[in-house]
RODO-2510 file (C-alpha; in nm, 4 decimals, decimal comma):
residues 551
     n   res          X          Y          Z
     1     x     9,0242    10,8861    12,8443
     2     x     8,9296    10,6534    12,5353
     3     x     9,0181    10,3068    12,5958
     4     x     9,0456    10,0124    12,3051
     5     x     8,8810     9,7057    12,3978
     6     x     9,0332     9,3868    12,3419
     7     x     8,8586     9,0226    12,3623
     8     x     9,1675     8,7701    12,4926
     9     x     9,1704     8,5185    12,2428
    10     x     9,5344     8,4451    12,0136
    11     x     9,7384     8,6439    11,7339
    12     x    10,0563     8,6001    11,4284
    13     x    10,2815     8,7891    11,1241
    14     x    10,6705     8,7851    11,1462
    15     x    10,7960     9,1185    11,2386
    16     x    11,0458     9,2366    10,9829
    17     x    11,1197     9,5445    11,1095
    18     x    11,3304     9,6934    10,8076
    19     x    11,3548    10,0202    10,9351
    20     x    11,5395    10,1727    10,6197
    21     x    11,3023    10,4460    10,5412
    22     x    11,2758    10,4896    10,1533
    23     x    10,9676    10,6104    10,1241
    24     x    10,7677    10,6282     9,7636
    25     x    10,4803    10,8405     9,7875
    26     x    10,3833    11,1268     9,6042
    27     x    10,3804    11,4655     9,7918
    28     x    10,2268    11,6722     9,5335
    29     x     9,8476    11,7176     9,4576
    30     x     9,8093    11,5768     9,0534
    31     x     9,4655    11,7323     9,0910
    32     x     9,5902    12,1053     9,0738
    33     x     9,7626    12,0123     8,7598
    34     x     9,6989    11,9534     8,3981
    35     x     9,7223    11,6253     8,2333
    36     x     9,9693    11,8354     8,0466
    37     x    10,1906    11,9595     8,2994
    38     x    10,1753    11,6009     8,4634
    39     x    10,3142    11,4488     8,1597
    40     x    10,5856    11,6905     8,1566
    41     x    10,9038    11,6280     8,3449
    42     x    11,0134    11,8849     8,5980
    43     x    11,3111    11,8867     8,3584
    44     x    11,0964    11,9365     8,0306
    45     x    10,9374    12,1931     8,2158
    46     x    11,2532    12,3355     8,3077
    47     x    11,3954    12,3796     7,9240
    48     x    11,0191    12,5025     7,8277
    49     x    11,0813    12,7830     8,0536
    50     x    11,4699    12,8740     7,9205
    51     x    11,2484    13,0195     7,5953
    52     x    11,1313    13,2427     7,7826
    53     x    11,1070    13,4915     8,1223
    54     x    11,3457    13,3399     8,4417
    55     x    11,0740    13,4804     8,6310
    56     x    11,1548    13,5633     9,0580
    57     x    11,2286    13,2176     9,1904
    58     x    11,4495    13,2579     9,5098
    59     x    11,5193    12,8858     9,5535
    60     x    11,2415    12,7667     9,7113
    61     x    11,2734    12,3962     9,8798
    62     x    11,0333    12,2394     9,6443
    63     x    11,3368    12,1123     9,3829
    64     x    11,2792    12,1421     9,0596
    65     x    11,1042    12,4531     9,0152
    66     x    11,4309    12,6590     9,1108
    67     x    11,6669    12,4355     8,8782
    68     x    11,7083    12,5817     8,5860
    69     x    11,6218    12,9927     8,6832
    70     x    11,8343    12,9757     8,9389
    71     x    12,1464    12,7743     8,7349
    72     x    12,1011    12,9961     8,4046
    73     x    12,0488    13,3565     8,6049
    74     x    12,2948    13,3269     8,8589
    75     x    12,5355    13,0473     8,7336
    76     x    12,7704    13,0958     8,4075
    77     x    13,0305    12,8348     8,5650
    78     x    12,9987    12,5623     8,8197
    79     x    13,0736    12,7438     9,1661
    80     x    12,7376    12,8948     9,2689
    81     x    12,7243    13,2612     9,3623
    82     x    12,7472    13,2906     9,7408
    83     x    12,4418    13,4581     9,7598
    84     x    12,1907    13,2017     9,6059
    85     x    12,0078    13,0335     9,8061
    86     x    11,8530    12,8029     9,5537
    87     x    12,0340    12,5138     9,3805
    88     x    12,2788    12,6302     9,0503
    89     x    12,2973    12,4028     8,7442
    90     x    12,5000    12,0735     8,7142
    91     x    12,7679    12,0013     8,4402
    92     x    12,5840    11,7083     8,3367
    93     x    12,4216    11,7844     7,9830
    94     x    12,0665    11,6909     7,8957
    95     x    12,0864    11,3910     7,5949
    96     x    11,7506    11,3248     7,3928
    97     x    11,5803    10,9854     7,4014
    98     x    11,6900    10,9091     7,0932
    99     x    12,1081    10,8924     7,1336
   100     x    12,2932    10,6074     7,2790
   101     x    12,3530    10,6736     7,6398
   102     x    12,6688    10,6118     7,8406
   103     x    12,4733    10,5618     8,1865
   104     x    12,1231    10,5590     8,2271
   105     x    12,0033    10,5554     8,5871
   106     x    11,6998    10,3387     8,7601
   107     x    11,5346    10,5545     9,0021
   108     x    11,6365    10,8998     9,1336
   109     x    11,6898    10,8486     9,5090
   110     x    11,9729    10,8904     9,6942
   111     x    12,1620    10,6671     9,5310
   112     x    12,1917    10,7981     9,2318
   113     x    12,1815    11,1278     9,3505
   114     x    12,5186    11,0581     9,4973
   115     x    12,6329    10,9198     9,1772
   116     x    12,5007    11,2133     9,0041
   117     x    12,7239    11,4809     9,2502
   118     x    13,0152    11,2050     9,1982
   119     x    12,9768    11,2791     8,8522
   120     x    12,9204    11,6607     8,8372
   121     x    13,2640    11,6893     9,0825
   122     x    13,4535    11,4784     8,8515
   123     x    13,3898    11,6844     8,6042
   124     x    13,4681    12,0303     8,7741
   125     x    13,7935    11,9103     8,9425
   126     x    14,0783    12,0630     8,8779
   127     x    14,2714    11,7637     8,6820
   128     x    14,1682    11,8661     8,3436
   129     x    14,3501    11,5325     8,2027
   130     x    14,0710    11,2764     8,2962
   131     x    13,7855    11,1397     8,0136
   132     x    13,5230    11,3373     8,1483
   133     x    13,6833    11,6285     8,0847
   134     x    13,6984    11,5129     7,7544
   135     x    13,3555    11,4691     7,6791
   136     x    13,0754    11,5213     7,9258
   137     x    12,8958    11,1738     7,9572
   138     x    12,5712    11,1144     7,8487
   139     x    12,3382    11,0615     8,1284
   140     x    11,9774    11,0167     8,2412
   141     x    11,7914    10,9333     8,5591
   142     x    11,4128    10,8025     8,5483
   143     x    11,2097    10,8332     8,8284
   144     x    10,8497    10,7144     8,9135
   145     x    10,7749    10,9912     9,1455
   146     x    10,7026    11,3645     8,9982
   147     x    10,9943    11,5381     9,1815
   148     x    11,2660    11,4485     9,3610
   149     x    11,1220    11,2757     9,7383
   150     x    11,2798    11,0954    10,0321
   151     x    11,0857    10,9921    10,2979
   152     x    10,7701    11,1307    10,2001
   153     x    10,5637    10,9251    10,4279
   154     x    10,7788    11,0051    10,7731
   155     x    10,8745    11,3725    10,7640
   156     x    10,7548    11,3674    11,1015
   157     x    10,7818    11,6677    11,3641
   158     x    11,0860    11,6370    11,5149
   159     x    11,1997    11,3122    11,3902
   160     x    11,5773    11,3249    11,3367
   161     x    11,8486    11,1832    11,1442
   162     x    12,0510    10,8509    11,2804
   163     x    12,3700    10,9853    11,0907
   164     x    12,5891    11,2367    11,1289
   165     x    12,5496    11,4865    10,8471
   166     x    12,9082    11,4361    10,7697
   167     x    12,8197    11,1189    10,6183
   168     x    12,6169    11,3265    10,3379
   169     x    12,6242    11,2815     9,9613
   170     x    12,9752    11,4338     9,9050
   171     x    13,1761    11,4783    10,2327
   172     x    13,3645    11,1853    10,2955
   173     x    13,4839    11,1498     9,9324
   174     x    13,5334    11,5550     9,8775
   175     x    13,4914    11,7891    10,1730
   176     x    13,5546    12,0774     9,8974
   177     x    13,2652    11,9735     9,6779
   178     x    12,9497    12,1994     9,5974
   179     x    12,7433    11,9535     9,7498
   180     x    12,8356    11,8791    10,0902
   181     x    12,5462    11,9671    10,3937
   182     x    12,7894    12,2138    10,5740
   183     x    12,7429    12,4121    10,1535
   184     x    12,4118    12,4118    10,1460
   185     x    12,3195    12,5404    10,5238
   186     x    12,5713    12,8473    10,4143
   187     x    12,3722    12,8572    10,0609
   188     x    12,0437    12,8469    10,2468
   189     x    12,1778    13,0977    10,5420
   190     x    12,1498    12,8958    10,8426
   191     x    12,5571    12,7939    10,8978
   192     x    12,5402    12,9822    11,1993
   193     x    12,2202    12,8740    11,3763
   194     x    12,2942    12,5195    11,2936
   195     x    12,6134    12,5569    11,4688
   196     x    12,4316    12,6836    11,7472
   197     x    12,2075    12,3765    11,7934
   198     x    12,5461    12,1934    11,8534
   199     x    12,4377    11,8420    11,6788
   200     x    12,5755    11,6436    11,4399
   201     x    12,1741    11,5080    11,3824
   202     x    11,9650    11,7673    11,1554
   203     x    11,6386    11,6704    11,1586
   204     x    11,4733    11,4685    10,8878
   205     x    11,2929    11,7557    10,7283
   206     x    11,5922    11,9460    10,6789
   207     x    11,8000    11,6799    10,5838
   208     x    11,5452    11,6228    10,2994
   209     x    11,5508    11,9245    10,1814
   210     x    11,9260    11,9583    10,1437
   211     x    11,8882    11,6125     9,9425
   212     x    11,6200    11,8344     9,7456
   213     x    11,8407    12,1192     9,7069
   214     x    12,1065    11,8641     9,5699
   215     x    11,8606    11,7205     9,3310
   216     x    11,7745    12,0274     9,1808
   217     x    12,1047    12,0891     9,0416
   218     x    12,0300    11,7323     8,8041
   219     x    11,6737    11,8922     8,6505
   220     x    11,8689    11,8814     8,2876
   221     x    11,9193    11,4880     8,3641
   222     x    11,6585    11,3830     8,5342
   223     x    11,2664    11,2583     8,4139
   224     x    10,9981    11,1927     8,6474
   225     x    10,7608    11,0487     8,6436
   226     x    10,8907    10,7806     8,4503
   227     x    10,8348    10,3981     8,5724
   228     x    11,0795    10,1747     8,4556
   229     x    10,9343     9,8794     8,2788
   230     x    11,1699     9,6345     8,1743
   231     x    11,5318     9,6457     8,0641
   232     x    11,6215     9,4646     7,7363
   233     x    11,9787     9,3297     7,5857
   234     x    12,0720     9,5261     7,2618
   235     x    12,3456     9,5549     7,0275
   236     x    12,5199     9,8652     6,8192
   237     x    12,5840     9,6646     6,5326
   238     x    12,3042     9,4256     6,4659
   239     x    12,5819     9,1873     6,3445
   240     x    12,7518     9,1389     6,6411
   241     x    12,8015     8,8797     6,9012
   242     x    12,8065     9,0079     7,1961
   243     x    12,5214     9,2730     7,3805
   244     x    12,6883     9,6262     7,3991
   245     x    12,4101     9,8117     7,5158
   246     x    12,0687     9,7815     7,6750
   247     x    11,7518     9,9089     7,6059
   248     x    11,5616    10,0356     7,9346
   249     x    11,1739    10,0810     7,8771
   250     x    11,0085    10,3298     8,0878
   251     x    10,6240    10,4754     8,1119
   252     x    10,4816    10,7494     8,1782
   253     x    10,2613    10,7281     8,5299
   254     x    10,0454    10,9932     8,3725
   255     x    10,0364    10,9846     8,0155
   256     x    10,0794    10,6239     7,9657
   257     x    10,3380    10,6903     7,7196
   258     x    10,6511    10,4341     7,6758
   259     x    10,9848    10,5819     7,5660
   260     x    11,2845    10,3439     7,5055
   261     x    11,6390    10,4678     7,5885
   262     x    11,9531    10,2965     7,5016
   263     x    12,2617    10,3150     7,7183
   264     x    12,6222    10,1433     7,7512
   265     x    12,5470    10,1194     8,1121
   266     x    12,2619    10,0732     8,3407
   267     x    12,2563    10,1593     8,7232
   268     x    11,9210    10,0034     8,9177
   269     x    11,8897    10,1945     9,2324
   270     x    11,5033    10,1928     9,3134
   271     x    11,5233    10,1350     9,6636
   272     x    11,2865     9,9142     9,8364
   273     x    10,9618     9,8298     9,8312
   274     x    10,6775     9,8751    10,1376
   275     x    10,6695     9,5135    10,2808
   276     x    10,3247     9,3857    10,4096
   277     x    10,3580     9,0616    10,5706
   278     x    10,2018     8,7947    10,3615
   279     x     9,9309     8,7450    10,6417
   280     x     9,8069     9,0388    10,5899
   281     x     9,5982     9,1868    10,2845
   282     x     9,8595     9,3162    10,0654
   283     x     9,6565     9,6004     9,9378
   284     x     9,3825     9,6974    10,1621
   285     x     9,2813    10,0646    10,2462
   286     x     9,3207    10,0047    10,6500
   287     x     9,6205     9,8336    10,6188
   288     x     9,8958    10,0960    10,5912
   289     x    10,2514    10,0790    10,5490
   290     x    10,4672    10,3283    10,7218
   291     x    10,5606    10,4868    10,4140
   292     x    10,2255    10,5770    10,3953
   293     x    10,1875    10,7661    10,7190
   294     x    10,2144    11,1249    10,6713
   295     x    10,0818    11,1201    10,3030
   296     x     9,7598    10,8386    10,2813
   297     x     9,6411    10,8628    10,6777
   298     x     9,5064    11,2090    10,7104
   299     x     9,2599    11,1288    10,4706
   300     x     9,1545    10,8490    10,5440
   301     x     9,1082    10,9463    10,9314
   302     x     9,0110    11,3341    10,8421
   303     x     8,8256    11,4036    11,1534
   304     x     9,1473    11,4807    11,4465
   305     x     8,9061    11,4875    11,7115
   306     x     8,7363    11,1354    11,6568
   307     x     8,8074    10,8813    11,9070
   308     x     8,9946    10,6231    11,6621
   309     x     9,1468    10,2927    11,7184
   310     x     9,4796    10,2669    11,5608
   311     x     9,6999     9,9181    11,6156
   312     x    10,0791     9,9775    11,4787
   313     x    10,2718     9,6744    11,4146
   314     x    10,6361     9,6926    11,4197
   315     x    10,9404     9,7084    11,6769
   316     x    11,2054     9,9276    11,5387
   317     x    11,2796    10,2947    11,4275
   318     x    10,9503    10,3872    11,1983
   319     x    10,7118    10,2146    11,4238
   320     x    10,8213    10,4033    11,7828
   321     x    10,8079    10,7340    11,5538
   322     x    10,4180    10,6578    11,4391
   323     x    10,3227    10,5518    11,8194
   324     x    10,4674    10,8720    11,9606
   325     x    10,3620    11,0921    11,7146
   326     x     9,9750    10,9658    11,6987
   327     x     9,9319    11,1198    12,0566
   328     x     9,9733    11,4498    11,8673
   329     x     9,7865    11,4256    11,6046
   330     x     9,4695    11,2205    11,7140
   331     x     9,4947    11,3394    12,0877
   332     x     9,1833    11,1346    12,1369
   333     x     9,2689    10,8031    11,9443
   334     x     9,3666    10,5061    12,1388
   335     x     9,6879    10,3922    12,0203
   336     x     9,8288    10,0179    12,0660
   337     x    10,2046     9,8955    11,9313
   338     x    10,2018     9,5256    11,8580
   339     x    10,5587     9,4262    11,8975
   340     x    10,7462     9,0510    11,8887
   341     x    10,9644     9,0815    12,1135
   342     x    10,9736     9,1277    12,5217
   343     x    11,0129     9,4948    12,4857
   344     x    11,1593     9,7940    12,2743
   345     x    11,5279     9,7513    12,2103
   346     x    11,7706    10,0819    12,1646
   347     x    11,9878    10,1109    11,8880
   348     x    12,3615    10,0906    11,9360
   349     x    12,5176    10,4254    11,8041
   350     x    12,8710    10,3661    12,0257
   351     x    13,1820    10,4426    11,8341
   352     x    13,3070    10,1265    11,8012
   353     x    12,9881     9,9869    11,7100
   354     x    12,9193    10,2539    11,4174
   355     x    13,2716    10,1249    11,2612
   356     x    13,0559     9,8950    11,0998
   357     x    12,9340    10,1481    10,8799
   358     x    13,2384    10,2530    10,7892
   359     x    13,3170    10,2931    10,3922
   360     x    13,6256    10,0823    10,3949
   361     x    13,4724     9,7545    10,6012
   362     x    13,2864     9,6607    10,2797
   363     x    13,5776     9,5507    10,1209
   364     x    13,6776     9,2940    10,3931
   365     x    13,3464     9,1751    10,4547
   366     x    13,3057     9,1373    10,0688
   367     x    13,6423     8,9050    10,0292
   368     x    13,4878     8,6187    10,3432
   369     x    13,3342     8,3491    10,2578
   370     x    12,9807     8,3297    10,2314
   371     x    12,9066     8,1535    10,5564
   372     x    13,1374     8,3934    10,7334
   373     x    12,9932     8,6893    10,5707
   374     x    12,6398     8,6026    10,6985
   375     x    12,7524     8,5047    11,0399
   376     x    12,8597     8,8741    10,9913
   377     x    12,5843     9,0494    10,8744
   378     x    12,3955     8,8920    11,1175
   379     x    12,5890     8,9557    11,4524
   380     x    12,5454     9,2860    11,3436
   381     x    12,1256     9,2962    11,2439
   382     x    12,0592     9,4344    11,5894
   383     x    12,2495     9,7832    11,4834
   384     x    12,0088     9,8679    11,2579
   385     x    11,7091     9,6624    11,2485
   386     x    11,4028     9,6674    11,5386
   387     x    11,5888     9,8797    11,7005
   388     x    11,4732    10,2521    11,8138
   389     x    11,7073    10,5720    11,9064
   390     x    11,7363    10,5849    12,3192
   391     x    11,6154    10,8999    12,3551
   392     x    11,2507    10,7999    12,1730
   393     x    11,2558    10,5201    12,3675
   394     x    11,2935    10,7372    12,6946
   395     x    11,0238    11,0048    12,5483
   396     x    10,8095    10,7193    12,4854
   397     x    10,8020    10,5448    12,8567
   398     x    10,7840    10,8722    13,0494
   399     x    10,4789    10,9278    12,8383
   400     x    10,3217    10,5652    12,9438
   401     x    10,4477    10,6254    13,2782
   402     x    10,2142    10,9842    13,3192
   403     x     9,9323    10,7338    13,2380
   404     x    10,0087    10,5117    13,5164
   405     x    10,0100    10,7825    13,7512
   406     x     9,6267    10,8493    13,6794
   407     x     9,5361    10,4985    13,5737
   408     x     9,6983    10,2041    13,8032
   409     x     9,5236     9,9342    13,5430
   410     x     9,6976     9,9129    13,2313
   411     x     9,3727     9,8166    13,0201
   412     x     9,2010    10,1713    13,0668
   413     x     9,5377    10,3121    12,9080
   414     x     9,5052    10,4931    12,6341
   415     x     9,8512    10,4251    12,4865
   416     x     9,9739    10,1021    12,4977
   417     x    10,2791     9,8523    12,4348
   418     x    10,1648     9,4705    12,3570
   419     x    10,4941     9,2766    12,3528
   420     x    10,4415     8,9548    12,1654
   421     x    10,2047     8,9716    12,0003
   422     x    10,2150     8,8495    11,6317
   423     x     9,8807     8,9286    11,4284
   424     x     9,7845     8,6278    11,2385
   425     x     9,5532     8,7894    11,0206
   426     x     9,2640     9,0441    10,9149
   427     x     8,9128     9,0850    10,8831
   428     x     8,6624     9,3529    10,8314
   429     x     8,3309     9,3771    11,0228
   430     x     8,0147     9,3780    10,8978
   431     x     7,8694     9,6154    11,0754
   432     x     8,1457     9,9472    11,0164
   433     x     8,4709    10,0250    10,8088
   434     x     8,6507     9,8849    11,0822
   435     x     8,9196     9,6075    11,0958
   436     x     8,9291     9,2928    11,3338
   437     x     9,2897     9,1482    11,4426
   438     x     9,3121     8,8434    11,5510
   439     x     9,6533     8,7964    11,7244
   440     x     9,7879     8,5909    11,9374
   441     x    10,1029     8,5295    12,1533
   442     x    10,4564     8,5235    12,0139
   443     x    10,5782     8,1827    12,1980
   444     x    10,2229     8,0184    12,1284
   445     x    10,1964     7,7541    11,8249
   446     x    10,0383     7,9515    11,5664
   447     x     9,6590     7,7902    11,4732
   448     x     9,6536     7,6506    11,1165
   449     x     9,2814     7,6170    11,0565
   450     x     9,0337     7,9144    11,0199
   451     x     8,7923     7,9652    11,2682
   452     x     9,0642     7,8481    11,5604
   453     x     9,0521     8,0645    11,8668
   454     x     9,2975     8,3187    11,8689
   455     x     9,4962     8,4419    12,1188
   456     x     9,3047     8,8103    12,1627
   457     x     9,1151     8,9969    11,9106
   458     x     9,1415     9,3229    11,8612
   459     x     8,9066     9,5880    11,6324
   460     x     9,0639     9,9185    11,4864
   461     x     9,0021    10,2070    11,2417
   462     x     9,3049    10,1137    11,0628
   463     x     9,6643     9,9135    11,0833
   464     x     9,9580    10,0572    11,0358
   465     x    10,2398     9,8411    10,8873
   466     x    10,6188     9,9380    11,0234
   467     x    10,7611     9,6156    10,9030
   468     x    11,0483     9,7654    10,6905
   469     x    11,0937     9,7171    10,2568
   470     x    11,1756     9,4325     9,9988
   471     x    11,4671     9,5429     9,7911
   472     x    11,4076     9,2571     9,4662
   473     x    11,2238     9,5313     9,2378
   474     x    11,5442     9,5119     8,9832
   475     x    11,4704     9,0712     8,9161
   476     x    11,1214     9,1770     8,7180
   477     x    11,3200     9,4594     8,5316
   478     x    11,5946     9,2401     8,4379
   479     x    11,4148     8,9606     8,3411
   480     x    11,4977     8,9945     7,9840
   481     x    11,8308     8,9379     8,0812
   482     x    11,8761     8,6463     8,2687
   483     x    11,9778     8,4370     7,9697
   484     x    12,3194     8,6703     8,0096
   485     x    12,4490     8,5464     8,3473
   486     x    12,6907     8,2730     8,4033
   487     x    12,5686     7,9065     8,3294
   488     x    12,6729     7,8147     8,7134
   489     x    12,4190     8,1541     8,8216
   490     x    12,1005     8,0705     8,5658
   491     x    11,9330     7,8566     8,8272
   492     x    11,9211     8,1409     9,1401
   493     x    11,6604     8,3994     9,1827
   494     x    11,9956     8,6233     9,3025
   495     x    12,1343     8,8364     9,0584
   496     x    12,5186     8,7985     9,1941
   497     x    12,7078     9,1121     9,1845
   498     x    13,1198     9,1937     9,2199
   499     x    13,2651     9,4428     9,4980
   500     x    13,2573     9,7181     9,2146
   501     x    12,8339     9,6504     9,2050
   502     x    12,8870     9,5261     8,8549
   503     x    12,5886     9,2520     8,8064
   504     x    12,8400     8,9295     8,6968
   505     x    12,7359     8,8266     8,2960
   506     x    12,9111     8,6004     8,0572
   507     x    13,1756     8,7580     7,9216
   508     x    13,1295     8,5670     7,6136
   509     x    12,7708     8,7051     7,5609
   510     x    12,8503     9,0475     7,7242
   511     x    13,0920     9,2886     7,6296
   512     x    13,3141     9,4346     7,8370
   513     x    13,2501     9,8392     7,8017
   514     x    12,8733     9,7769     7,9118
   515     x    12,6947     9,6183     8,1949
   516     x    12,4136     9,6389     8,4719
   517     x    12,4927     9,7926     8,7810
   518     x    12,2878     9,7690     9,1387
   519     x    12,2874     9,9843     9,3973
   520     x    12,0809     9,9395     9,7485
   521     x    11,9850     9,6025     9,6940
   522     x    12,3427     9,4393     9,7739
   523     x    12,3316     9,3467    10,1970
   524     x    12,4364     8,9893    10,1564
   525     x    12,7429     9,0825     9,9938
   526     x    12,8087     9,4159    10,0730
   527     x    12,7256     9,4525    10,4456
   528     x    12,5049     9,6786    10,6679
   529     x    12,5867     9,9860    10,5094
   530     x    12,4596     9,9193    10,1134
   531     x    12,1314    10,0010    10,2033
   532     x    12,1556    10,3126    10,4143
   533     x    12,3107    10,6552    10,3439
   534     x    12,6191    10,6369    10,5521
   535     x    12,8324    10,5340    10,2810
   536     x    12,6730    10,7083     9,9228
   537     x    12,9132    10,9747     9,9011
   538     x    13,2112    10,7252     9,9067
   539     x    12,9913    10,4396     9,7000
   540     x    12,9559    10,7612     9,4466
   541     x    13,2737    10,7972     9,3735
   542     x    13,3829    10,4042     9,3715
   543     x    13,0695    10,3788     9,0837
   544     x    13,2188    10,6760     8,8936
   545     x    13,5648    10,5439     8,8625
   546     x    13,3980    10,1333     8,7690
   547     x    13,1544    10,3358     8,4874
   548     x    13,4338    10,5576     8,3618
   549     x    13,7841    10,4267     8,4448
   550     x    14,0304    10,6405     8,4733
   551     x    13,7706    10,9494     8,5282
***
């Protein structure tokens, strides 16, 4: 059995185990596409194809191919036909670059996915009184990736979800909607062998594909591969006073291209980005965030049979997942998790406990003070963060524990769990494309000057980052707007937000019928819950009614 040596020495990086999973990365080959079909949105490609033959699509998981065939050939109203197993076509109507939007959205996650089916249901309800019956808003999402993606990076084998799938993107604010999970398992034929698995946990993969199923509906309304560059205060009326409208700037990934977009409204829901501890090198091709498991690591160790050395930092969720599933996939690699702490922590998942989640605690914890609120917020950390499901935990030690039976000394071990340890930075050899770590212990001063001992050092193939995702991409975007807050606000990085996730302007510079919305980014106000998905289909409908009132 392959051992990793280790040199005792010292180590150091803050854990920040923001287990949120949001992954980014692409999973679609570019390289078995044109630079033309790149630079085409799945929905341009979509109303190319209306011109001409539907073709046989039969719904297929992969999103936006099935959009459009399956919404014009099977779908002349809003209720899909029973039989298709593909997702229909949304109410929501394309609008060209060119015309003034009413919402344009940031990012095409979950977040505004939910929004999107918030919107869509609004629209096919049966109160035929409200404004959106009126007039179908004008809408657009722009998203960076090239189709619609969650969790590219940890669609692990087996992996499950930590929510019940009654907490999906419509459920809890319309069990009767189109879009709820229970919908799409009877739309994709599987009602009745879910309900045979008796859980209220899907696992990931499938869970991601309903999301994709979902997502297809929006092809009309949504363009990818669009990165969102800046967004810019404008005006209707160039003699005006006040900003009634924004202009977002977006490019192309592929082409380069920018396109400006104007909109009443815009919603910034990007998600996070990968965190690398600032000890580490921030961009160096052996130093992997999670997000980049399942999607950058198989090339970069090709050969499954090699002997590899492979250090994971991290204590929660994503970082038990990699160290479990790395004995599967590199059955020879030795394996070590780096943790902070004493030892692997469960997560709590007890009714009581999972209140905290609930949709209607945000508005309490919203109205406290701000000292109260973060006395709050961080009571309740351990529910969420650096925390791992029992059961993994359990797989996890009966696996080191069939070591120990052959192997009474720990260091021959092939898998192993270093608590405190804190990696204090990087280096690369001289003599191979490895990586040396030099950590040392979690309760030890840390050494300020190079060239002090460490604690231990340690040499690997490559490091794998589980230390969770910065959620500040919307301050660069808004940048151009920071002249619009409040004079008391000007000074703070913080762009303060209200319960209805309004960002907070003067109302002397700002009009009233537009603003700048954020979704996902919101913890210190909003609690827990704002950046996971137990509360979207609820947060959906809340941002429908504060974009549209009286929808």
């Amino acid at each position: 059995m392959a051992s990793m040596t280790a040199t005792f020495r010292k180590p150091s990086i803050e854990l920040h185990s923001l287990d949120t999973h949001r992954g980014y990365e692409p999973s679609v080959d570019l390289r078995t596409m044109s630079v033309s079909e790149q630079s085409r949105s799945p929905s341009q490609k979509s109303r190319k194809r209306l011109s001409g033959s539907f073709g046989n699509n039969n719904g297929h998981a992969s999103g936006y191919t099935n959009g459009y065939t399956n919404g014009y050939s099977h779908r002349a109203s809003s209720t899909s036909s029973a039989s298709s197993t593909g997702p229909g076509r949304s109410r929501l109507q394309y609008t060209p670059p060119g015309e003034l939007h009413d919402v344009i959205g940031v990012g095409f996650g979950p977040a505004s996915l939910a929004i999107a089916v918030a919107l869509h249901d609004n629209i096919v309800s049966s109160d035929c009184t409200t404004r959106l019956h009126k007039r179908p808003p004008k809408v657009a999402f722009l998203e960076r990736q090239p189709q619609f993606a969650w969790h590219a990076g940890m669609l692990l084998p087996g992996a499950k979800m930590q929510i019940s799938f009654i907490k999906d993107l419509a459920t809890l604010r319309d069990p009767r909607s189109e879009f709820t999970f229970l919908n799409y398992l009877h739309r994709r034929k599987r009602l009745v062998q879910f309900t045979n698995l008796g859980t209220f946990l899907p696992s990931r993969v499938e869970y991601e594909d309903y999301m994709r199923w979902c997502a297809g509906w929006f092809d009309d309304v949504v363009e990818y591969r669009q990165q969102v560059i800046e967004v810019v205060p404008d005006k209707t009326q160039a003699a005006s006073n006040t900003v009634d409208c924004y202009t977002v700037r977006s490019r192309n990934i592929t082409t380069g291209e920018i396109t400006e977009r104007r909109a009443r409204h815009v919603v910034i829901a990007v998600g996070g980005k990968p965190f690398i501890p600032k000890s580490l090198p921030q961009k160096h091709p052996r130093v992997l965030h999670s997000s980049q498991y399942s999607t950058v690591l198989p090339a970069l160790l090709s050969d499954k049979t090699r002997p590899y050395r492979i250090a994971i930092l991290g204590n929660g969720q994503s970082a038990a997942e990699i160290f479990d599933n790395l004995h599967h996939q590199y059955p020879n690699a030795s394996t070590r998790l780096l943790i902070k702490g004493t030892a692997l922590r469960p997560s709590d998942d007890s009714p009581f406990v999972n209140e905290i989640f609930d949709p209607e605690r945000v508005d309490g914890l919203f109205e406290q003070s701000d000292e109260a609120r973060q006395a709050a917020i961080t009571e309740d950390r351990s529910t969420n963060y650096g925390v791992v499901r029992l059961e993994l935990l359990e797989k996890i030690y009966e696996d080191l524990y069939t070591q120990r039976l052959l192997h009474e000394d720990e260091e021959s071990w092939q898998h192993r769990i270093l608590p405190q340890r804190i990696v204090e930075s990087v280096e690369d050899t001289f003599h191979d494309d490895r990586l040396v770590l030099n950590i040392r212990e979690a309760n030890c001063a840390a050494p300020k000057r190079k060239g002090v001992a460490f604690g231990e050092t340690m040499e690997v193939d490559v490091l794998l980052v589980a230390t969770g995702y910065a959620r500040n991409a919307h301050e660069e975007m808004l940048e151009s707007c920071r002249h619009l807050r409040p004079a008391q606000d000007k000074e703070s990085e913080e762009w303060k937000v209200a319960r209805n996730y309004r960002v907070q302007m003067d109302q002397e510079k700002v009009h009233k019928n537009s603003g700048i919305w954020l979704q996902g980014c919101n913890e210190n106000t909003h609690g827990l819950s704002d950046t996971l998905l137990s509360i979207l289909a609820t947060r959906g409908g809340e941002m429908v009614e504060s974009l549209f009132p009286g929808a």
